[in-house]
PAVO-863778 format. One record per atom (N, C-alpha, C): x, y, z; atom name; residue in one letter. Coordinates in steps of 0.02 Angstrom, whole numbers. Layout:
N
east|north|up|site|code
X|Y|Z|CA|A
...
REM end
This chain:
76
east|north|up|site|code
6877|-1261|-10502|N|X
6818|-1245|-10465|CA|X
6836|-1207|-10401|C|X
6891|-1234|-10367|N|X
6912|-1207|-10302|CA|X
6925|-1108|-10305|C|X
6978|-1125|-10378|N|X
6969|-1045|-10381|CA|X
6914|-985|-10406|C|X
6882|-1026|-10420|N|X
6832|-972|-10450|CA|X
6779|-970|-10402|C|X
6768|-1017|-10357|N|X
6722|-1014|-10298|CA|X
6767|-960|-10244|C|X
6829|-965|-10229|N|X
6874|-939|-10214|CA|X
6862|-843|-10232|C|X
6889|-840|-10279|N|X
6880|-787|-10317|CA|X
6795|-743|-10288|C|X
6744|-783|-10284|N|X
6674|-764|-10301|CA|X
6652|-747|-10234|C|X
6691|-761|-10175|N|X
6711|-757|-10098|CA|X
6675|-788|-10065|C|X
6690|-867|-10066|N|X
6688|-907|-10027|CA|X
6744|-911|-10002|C|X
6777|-943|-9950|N|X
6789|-931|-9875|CA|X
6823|-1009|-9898|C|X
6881|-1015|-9905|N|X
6919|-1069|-9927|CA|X
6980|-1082|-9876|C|X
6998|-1129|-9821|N|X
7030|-1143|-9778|CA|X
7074|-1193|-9819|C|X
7177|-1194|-9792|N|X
7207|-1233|-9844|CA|X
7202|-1297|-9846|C|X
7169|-1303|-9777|N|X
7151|-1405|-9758|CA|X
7099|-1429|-9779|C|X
7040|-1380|-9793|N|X
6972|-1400|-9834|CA|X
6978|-1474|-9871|C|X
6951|-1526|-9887|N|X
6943|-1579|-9931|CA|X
6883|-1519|-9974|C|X
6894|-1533|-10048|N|X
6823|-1535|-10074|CA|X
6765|-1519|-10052|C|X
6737|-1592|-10046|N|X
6680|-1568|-9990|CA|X
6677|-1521|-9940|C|X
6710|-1504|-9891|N|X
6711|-1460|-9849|CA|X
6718|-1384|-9888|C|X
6753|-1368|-9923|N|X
6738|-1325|-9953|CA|X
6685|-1299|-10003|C|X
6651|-1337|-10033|N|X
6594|-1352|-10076|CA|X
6544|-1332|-10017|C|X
6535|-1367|-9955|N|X
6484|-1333|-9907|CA|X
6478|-1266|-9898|C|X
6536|-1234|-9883|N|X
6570|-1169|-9861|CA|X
6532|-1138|-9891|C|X
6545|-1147|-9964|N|X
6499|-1079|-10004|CA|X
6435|-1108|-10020|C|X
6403|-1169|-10050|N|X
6330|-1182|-10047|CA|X
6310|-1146|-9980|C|X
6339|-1150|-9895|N|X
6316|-1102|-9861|CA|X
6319|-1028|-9863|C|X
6358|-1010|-9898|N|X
6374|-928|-9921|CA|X
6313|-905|-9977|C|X
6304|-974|-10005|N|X
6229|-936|-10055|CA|X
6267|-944|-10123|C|X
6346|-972|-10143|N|X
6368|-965|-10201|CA|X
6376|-1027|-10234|C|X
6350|-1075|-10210|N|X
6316|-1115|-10263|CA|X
6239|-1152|-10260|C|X
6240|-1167|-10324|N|X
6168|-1157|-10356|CA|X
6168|-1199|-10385|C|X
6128|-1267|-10362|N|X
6109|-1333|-10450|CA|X
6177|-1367|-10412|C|X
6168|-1411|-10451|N|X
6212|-1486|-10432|CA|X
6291|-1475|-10463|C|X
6295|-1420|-10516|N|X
6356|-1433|-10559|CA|X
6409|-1436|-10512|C|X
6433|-1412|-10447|N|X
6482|-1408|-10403|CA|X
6490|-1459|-10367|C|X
6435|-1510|-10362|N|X
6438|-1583|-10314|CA|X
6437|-1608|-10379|C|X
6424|-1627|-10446|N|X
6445|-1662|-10484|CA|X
6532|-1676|-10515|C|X
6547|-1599|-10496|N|X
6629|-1572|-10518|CA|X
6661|-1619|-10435|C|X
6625|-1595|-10409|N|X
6689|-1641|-10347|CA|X
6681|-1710|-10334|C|X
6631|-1758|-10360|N|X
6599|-1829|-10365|CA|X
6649|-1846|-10418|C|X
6660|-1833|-10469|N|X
6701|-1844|-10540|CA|X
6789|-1824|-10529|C|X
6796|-1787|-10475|N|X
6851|-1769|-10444|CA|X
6884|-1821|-10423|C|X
6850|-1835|-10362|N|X
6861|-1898|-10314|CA|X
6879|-1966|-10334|C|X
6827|-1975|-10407|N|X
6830|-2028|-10431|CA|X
6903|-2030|-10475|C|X
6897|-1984|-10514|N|X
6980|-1970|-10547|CA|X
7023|-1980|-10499|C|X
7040|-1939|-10449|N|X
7072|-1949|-10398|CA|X
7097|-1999|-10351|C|X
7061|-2060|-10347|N|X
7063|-2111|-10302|CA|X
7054|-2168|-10334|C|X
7010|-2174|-10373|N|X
7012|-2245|-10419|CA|X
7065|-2244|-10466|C|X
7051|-2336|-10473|N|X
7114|-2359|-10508|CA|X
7092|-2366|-10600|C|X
7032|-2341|-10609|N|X
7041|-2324|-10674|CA|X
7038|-2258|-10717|C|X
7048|-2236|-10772|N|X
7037|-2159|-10806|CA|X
6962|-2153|-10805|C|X
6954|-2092|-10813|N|X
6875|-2078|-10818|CA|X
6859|-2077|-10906|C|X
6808|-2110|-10918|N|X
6775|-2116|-10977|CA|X
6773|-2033|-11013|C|X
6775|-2036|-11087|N|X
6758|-1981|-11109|CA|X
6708|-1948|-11076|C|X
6643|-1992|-11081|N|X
6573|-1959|-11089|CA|X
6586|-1938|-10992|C|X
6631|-1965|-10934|N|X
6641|-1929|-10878|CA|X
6691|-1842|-10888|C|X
6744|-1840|-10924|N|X
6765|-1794|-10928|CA|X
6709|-1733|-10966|C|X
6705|-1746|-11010|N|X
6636|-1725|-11062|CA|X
6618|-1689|-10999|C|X
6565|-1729|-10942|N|X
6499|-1723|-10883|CA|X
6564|-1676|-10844|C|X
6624|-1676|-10845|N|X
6652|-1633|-10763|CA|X
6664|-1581|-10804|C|X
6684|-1552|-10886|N|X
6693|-1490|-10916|CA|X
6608|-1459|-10925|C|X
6570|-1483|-10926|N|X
6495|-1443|-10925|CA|X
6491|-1447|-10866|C|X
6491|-1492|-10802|N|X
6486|-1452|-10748|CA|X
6525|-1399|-10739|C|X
6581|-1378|-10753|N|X
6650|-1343|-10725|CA|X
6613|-1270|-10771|C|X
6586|-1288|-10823|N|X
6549|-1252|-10860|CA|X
6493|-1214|-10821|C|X
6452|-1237|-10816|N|X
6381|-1210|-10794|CA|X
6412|-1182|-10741|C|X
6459|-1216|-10687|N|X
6462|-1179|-10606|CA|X
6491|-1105|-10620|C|X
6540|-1116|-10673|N|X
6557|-1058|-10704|CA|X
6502|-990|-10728|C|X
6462|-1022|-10767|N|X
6406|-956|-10779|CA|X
6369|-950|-10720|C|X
6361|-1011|-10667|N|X
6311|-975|-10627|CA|X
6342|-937|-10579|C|X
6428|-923|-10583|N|X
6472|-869|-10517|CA|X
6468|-812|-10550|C|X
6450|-797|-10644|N|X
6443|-764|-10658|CA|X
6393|-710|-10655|C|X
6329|-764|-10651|N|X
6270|-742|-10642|CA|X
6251|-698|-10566|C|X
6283|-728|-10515|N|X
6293|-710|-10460|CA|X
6321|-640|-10417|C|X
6391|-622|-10476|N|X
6417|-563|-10467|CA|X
6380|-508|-10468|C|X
REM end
Protein backbone atom coordinates (compact mmCIF):
# COMPACT_ATOMS: atom_id res chain seq x y z
CA UNK A 1 0.00 0.00 0.00
CA UNK A 2 2.84 2.34 1.10
CA UNK A 3 4.25 2.04 -2.40
CA UNK A 4 1.69 2.53 -4.56
CA UNK A 5 0.28 5.46 -2.50
CA UNK A 6 3.93 6.42 -2.72
CA UNK A 7 4.23 5.99 -6.36
CA UNK A 8 0.60 7.96 -6.93
CA UNK A 9 2.44 11.09 -4.98
CA UNK A 10 1.68 11.12 -1.73
CA UNK A 11 4.26 12.68 0.36
CA UNK A 12 5.72 9.67 2.45
CA UNK A 13 8.24 10.68 5.39
CA UNK A 14 10.73 7.52 6.57
CA UNK A 15 9.31 7.83 10.30
CA UNK A 16 5.59 7.92 9.18
CA UNK A 17 3.65 4.97 11.26
CA UNK A 18 0.84 3.85 8.90
CA UNK A 19 -1.52 5.98 10.07
CA UNK A 20 0.37 9.03 9.64
CA UNK A 21 0.96 8.31 6.32
CA UNK A 22 -2.53 7.09 5.34
CA UNK A 23 -3.56 10.83 6.49
CA UNK A 24 -0.90 12.40 4.27
CA UNK A 25 -2.55 11.35 1.17
CA UNK A 26 -6.45 10.95 2.25
CA UNK A 27 -5.29 14.82 2.68
CA UNK A 28 -3.67 14.94 -0.82
CA UNK A 29 -7.16 13.70 -2.24
CA UNK A 30 -5.52 10.05 -2.97
CA UNK A 31 -7.57 8.09 -1.07
CA UNK A 32 -11.03 7.25 -1.51
CA UNK A 33 -13.51 4.59 0.52
CA UNK A 34 -12.26 2.80 3.51
CA UNK A 35 -10.01 0.14 1.57
CA UNK A 36 -6.71 2.01 2.88
CA UNK A 37 -7.89 2.26 6.71
CA UNK A 38 -9.09 -1.27 6.40
CA UNK A 39 -5.41 -2.39 4.82
CA UNK A 40 -3.69 -0.60 7.79
CA UNK A 41 -6.39 -1.89 10.73
CA UNK A 42 -5.53 -5.64 9.42
CA UNK A 43 -1.83 -4.48 9.31
CA UNK A 44 -1.57 -3.55 12.85
CA UNK A 45 -3.43 -6.39 13.88
CA UNK A 46 -1.01 -8.87 11.99
CA UNK A 47 1.64 -6.90 13.24
CA UNK A 48 1.20 -6.68 16.98
CA UNK A 49 -1.06 -9.41 18.06
CA UNK A 50 -0.20 -12.61 19.30
CA UNK A 51 -2.32 -14.50 16.94
CA UNK A 52 -2.31 -15.21 12.76
CA UNK A 53 -4.99 -13.52 10.98
CA UNK A 54 -7.91 -15.76 9.89
CA UNK A 55 -8.29 -16.62 6.24
CA UNK A 56 -11.50 -14.76 5.75
CA UNK A 57 -8.94 -11.52 7.43
CA UNK A 58 -6.24 -12.04 4.81
CA UNK A 59 -9.03 -12.73 2.07
CA UNK A 60 -10.58 -8.77 3.59
CA UNK A 61 -6.64 -7.11 3.47
CA UNK A 62 -6.02 -8.67 -0.44
CA UNK A 63 -9.51 -6.97 -1.67
CA UNK A 64 -8.74 -4.08 0.23
CA UNK A 65 -5.02 -3.93 -1.17
CA UNK A 66 -7.22 -4.63 -4.24
CA UNK A 67 -9.77 -1.97 -4.59
CA UNK A 68 -7.07 0.82 -3.14
CA UNK A 69 -5.25 -0.41 -6.04
CA UNK A 70 -7.98 0.33 -8.78
CA UNK A 71 -8.98 3.35 -7.11
CA UNK A 72 -4.86 4.93 -7.59
CA UNK A 73 -5.67 3.74 -10.85
CA UNK A 74 -8.69 5.45 -11.36
CA UNK A 75 -7.09 8.56 -10.07
CA UNK A 76 -4.10 8.83 -12.47
Amino acid sequence: MERSLAAAGADHEAADTPDEFLARAAAAGLVRGAAAGELTRLFYEARFSAHELTTAQRDAAQGALDQLAADLRGSS
